[in-house]
C-alpha positions as CSV (number, residue, x, y, z in Angstrom):
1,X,-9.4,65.3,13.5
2,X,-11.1,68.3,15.4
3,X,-11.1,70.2,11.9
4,X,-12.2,67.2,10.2
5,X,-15.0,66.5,12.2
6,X,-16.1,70.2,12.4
7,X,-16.1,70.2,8.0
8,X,-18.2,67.2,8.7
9,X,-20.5,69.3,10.6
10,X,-20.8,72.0,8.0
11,X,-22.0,69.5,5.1
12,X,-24.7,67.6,7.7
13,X,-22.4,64.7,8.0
14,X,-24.7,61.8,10.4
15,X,-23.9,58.8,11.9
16,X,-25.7,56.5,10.3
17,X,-23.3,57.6,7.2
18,X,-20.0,56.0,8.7
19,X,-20.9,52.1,8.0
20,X,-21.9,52.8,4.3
21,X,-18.4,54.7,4.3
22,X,-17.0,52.0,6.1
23,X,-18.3,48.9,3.5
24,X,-17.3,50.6,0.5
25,X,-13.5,51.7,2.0
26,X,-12.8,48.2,3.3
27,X,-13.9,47.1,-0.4
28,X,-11.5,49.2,-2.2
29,X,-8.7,48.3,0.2
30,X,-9.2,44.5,-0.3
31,X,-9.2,45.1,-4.0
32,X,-6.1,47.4,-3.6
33,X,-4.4,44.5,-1.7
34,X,-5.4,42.1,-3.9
35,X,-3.9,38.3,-2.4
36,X,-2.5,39.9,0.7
37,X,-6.2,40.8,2.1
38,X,-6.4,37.7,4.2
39,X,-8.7,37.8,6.8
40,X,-6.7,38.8,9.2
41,X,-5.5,41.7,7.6
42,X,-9.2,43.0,6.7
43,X,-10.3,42.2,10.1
44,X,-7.3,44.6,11.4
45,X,-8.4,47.5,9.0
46,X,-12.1,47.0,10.3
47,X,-11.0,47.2,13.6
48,X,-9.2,50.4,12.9
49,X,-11.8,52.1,10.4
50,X,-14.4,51.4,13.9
51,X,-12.1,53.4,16.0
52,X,-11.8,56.1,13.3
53,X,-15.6,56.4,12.8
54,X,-16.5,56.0,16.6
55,X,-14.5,58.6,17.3
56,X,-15.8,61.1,14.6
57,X,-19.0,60.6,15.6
58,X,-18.6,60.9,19.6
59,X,-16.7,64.6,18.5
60,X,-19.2,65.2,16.0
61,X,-22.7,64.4,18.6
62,X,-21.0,67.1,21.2
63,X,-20.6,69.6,18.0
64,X,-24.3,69.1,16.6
65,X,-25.0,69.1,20.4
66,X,-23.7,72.9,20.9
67,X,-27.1,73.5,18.4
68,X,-29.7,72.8,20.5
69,X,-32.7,72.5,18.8
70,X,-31.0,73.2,15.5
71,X,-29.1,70.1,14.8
72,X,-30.1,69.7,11.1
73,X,-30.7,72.5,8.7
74,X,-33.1,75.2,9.2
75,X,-34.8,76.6,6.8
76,X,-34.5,80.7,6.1
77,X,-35.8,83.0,3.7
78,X,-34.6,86.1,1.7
79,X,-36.2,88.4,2.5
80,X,-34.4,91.8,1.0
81,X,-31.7,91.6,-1.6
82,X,-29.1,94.7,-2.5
83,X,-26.6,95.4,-4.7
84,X,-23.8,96.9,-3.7
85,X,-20.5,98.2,-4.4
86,X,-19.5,97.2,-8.2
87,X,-20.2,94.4,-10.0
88,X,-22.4,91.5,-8.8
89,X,-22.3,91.1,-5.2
90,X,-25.2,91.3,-3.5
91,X,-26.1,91.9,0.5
92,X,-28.9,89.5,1.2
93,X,-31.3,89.9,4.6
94,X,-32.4,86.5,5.5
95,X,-35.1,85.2,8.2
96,X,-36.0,82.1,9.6
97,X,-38.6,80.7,8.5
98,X,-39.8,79.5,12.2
99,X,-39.7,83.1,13.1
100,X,-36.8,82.4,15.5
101,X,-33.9,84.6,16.2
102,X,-30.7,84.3,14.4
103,X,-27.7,83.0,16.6
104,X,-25.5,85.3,17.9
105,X,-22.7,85.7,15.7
106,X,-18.9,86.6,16.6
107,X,-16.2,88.0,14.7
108,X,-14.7,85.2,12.5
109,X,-17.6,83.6,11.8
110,X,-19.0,82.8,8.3
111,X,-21.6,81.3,6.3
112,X,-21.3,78.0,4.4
113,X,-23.9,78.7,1.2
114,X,-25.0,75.5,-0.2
115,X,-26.6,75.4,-3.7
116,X,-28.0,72.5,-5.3
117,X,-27.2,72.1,-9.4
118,X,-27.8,69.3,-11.2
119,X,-28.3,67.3,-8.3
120,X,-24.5,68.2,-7.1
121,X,-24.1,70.2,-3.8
122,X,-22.2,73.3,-4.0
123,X,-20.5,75.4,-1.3
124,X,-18.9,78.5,-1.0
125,X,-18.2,80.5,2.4
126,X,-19.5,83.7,2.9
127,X,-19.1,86.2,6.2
128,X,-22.2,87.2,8.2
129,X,-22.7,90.9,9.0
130,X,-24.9,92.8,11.5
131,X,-27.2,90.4,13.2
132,X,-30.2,92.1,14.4
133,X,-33.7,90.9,15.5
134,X,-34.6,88.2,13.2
135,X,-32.4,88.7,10.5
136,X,-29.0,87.5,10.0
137,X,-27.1,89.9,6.9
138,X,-24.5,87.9,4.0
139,X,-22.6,89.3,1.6
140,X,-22.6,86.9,-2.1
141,X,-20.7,87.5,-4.8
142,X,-22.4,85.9,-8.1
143,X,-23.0,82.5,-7.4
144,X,-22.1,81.0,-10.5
145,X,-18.7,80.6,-9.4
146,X,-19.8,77.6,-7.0
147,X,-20.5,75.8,-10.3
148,X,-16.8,75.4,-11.3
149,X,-15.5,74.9,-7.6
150,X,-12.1,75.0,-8.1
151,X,-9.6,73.9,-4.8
152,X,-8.2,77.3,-5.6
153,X,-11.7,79.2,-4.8
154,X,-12.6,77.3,-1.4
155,X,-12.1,79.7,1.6
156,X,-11.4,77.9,4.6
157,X,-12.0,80.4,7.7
158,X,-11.3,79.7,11.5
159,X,-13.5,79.6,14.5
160,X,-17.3,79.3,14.4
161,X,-19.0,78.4,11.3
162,X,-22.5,79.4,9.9
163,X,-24.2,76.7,7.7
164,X,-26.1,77.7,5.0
165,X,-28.3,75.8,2.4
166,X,-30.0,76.1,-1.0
167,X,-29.9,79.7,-1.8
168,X,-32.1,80.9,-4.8
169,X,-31.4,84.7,-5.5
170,X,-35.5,85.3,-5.1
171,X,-36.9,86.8,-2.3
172,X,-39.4,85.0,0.3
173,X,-38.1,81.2,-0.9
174,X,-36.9,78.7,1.2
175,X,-32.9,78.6,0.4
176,X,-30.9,79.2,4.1
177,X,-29.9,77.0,6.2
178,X,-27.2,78.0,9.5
179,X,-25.5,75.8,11.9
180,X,-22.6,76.4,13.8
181,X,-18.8,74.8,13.8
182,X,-15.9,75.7,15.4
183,X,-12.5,75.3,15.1
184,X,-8.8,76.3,16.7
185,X,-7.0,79.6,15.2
186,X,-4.1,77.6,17.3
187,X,-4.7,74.2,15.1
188,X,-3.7,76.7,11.6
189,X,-1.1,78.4,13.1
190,X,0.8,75.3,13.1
191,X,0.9,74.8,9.3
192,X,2.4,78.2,8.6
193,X,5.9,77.4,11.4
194,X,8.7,78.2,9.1
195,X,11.6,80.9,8.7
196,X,9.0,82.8,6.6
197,X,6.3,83.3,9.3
198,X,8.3,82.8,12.4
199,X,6.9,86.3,13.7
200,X,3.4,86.2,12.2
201,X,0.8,86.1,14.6
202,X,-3.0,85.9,14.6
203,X,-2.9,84.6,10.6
204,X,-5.7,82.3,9.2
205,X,-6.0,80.4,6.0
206,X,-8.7,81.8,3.6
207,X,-8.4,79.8,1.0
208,X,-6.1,77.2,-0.4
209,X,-5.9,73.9,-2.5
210,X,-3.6,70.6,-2.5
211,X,-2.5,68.9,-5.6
212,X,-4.1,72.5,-7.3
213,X,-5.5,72.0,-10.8
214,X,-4.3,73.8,-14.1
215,X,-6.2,77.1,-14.5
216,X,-4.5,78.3,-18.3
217,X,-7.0,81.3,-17.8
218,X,-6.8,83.9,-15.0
219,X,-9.9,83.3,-12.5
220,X,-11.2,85.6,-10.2
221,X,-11.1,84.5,-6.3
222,X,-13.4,86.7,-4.3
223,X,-14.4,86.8,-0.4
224,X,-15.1,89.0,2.4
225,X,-13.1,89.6,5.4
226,X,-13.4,91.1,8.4
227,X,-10.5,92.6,10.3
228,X,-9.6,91.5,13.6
229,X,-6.6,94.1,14.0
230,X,-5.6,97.8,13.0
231,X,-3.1,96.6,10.4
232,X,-3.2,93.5,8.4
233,X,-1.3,90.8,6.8
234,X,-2.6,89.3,3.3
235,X,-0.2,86.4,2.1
236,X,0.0,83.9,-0.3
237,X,2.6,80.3,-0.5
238,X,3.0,78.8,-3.5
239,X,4.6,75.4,-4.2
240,X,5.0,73.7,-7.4
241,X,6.0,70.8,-9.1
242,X,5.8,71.7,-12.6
243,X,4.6,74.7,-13.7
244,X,4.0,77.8,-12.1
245,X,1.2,80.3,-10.2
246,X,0.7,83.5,-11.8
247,X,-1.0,86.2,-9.8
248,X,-2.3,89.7,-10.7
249,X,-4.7,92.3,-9.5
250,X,-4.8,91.9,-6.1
251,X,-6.9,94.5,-4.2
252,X,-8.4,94.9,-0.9
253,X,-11.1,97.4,-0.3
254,X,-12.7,98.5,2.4
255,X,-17.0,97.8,2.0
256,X,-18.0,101.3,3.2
257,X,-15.3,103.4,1.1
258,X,-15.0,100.7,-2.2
259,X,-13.2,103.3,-4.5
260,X,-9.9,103.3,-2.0
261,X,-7.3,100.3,-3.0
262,X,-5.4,99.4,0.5
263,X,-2.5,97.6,-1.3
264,X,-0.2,98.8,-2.9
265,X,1.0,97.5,-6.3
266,X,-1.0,95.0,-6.4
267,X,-1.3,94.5,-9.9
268,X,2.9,94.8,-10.2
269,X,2.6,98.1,-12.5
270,X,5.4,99.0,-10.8
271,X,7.8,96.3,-12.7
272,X,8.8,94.6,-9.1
273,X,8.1,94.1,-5.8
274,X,7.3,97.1,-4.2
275,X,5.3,96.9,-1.7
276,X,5.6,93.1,-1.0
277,X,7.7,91.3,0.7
278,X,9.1,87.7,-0.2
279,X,10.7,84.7,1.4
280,X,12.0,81.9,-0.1
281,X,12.2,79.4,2.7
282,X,14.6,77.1,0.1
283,X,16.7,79.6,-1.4
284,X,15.8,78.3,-4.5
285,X,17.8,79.9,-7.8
286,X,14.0,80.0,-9.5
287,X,12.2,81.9,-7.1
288,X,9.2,84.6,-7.4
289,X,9.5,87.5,-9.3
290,X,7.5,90.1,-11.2
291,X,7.7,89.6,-15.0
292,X,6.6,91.9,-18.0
293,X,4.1,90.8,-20.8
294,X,6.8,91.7,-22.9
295,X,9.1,89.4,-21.9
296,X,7.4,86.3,-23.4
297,X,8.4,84.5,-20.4
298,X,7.4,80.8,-21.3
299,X,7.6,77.5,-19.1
300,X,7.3,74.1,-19.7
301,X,5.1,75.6,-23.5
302,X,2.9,77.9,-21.3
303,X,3.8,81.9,-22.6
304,X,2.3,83.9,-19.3
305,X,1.0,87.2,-19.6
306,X,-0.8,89.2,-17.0
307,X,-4.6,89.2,-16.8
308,X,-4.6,93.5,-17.2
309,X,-1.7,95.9,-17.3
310,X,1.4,95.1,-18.1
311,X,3.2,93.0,-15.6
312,X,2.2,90.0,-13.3
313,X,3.6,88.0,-10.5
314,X,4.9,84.3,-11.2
315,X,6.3,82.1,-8.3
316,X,6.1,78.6,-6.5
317,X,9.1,77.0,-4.8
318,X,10.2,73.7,-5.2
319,X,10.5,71.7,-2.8
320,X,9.3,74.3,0.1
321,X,6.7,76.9,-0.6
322,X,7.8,80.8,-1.1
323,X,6.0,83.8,0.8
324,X,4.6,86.8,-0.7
325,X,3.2,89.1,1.4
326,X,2.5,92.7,2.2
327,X,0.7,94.6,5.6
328,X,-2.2,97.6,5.7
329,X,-3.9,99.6,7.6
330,X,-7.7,98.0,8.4
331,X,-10.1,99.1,11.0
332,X,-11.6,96.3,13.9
333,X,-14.3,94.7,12.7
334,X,-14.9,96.3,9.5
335,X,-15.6,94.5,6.1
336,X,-13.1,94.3,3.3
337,X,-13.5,93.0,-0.1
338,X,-10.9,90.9,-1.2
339,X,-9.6,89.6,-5.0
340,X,-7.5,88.4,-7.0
341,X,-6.3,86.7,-10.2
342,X,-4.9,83.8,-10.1
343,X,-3.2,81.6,-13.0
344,X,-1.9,77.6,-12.7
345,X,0.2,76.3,-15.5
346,X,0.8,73.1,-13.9
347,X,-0.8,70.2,-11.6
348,X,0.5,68.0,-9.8
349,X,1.0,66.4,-5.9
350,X,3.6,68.9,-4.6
351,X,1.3,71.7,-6.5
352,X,-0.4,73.4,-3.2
353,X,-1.1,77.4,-2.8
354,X,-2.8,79.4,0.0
355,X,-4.0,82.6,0.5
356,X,-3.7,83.9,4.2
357,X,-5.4,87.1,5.9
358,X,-4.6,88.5,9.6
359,X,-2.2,90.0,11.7
């Protein structure tokens, strides 16, 4: 509920929200019920849809609370735009329009961008660099991305949270908006207790998605992270249904030397799994491996090949999800670009994956 409420901060979530919420779930239960939604039972789910609610909102007042002033979106400017590295990502120097200073920002944080299209919200997560003055410093990646939203492409990233709201890639417009959420390294830690990460420590979820959709063509997941120790961990579970996850080109580089690769094979030239290290927590007989294009491998009528090169990673476990993982060298508190390509040639609700980065 503590990272519930704190997502519920991040999108403006307010309390007069909850009884339209409210009125429209107890509706769809009664209907779901059908002749067994007597009275009595509705006026049990009420009861317990008013504890639910009253208890967001008392967690969510102390979070909006830790704001001050700045309970609601504030508006910021760009006010300098650069490209850097290769291909389209962009540092972006925004400033409050009020003229106020930026909030102090601590390793972990990030930046929730929020685009409006079409009348549809968008988000996408972003990490905050070099806060100085009146400016708070993002890094963003093309933005188009946040018009497919895939589960796949969500990062989810602990501690506190930046806010930030419609973005248009011209200078001196209205498009920012920050405001803080926090949440427990401790609460994630829990979900990754198994015989595969029994003596990982320090490890957050990036990114992930439940029930994941097919994805028949490789798509790029991009983010920024910043290191919080002098080697680090980048992992990914898989578990699948039907179907499998295919990933290639993994790379992690460092922002201020972009032409050195940390990983090593991460595009599986190398024909297997050097490099990486896997755990199947189930002992499945169909567990990960590294397959050539020419091997036609083929599954349930889906022929995989990798996205470049020759060779490509395909895994998932049933039942339990299966580890790959592999550790670097990183400096403390330095940015590193992070990507991948990832394939899914199945859906379905035992279909989850996760990308983790940390110690």
């Amino acid at each position: 509920m503590s990272r519930l409420s704190s997502k519920h901060r991040a999108v403006g979530v307010q309390p007069e929200l909850y009884p339209i919420l409210g009125k429209h779930l107890l509706q769809a239960i009664k209907e779901h019920l059908g002749s067994k939604a007597t009275p009595e039972v509705m006026s049990a789910w009420e009861a317990v849809y008013n504890v639910i609610s009253s208890t967001f909102i008392k967690r969510e007042k102390e979070l909006y609370d830790q704001l001050g002033n700045d309970k609601g979106f504030v508006p910021f400017n760009v006010a300098k735009k650069e490209n850097i590295a290769s291909g389209p990502t962009c540092l972006f120097t925004l400033q409050r329009q009020d003229g106020g200073h930026p909030w102090a920002l601590n390793a972990g944080q990030y930046i929730t961008v929020r685009i409006e299209k079409g009348g549809v919200l968008h988000h996408g997560h972003y990490t905050p660099i070099d806060p100085s003055n009146r400016n708070t410093k993002v890094i963003l990646k093309n933005l188009l991305w946040l018009t497919h939203m895939l589960c796949v492409v969500q990062p989810v990233r602990r501690a506190l949270v930046q806010q930030v709201h419609p973005v248009q890639a011209l200078p001196v417009r209205p498009v920012l908006v920050p405001q803080q959420v926090s949440e427990k390294c401790s609460d994630l830690l829990a979900i990754t207790s198994n015989v595969c990460t029994a003596n990982w420590s320090g490890i957050n979820m990036i990114a992930n998605c439940v029930n994941c959709p097919t994805v028949l063509s490789y798509y790029n997941y991009f983010t920024i992270y910043t290191a919080i120790g002098t080697t680090t961990r980048i992992a990914f579970s898989l578990r699948r249904s039907n179907g499998y996850f295919a990933l290639d080109g993994i790379s992690v580089r460092s922002l201020t030397a972009p032409n050195v690769e940390l990983t090593l094979n991460g595009g599986f030239e190398l024909g297997d799994l050097t490099g990486w290290s896997y755990c199947n927590q189930n002992n499945s007989s169909m567990s990960g491996e590294v397959k050539a294009n020419s091997s036609n491998f083929t599954y349930l009528s889906v022929t995989f090949r990798s996205q470049s090169g020759s060779y490509y990673y395909v895994g998932g476990g049933t039942t339990y999800a299966d580890y790959l993982s592999q550790t670097f060298s990183t400096v403390i508190g330095t940015l590193y670009n992070v990507s991948l390509w990832v394939l899914i040639s199945g859906t379905g609700s035992s279909n989850d994956a996760a990308l983790f980065l940390g110690l």
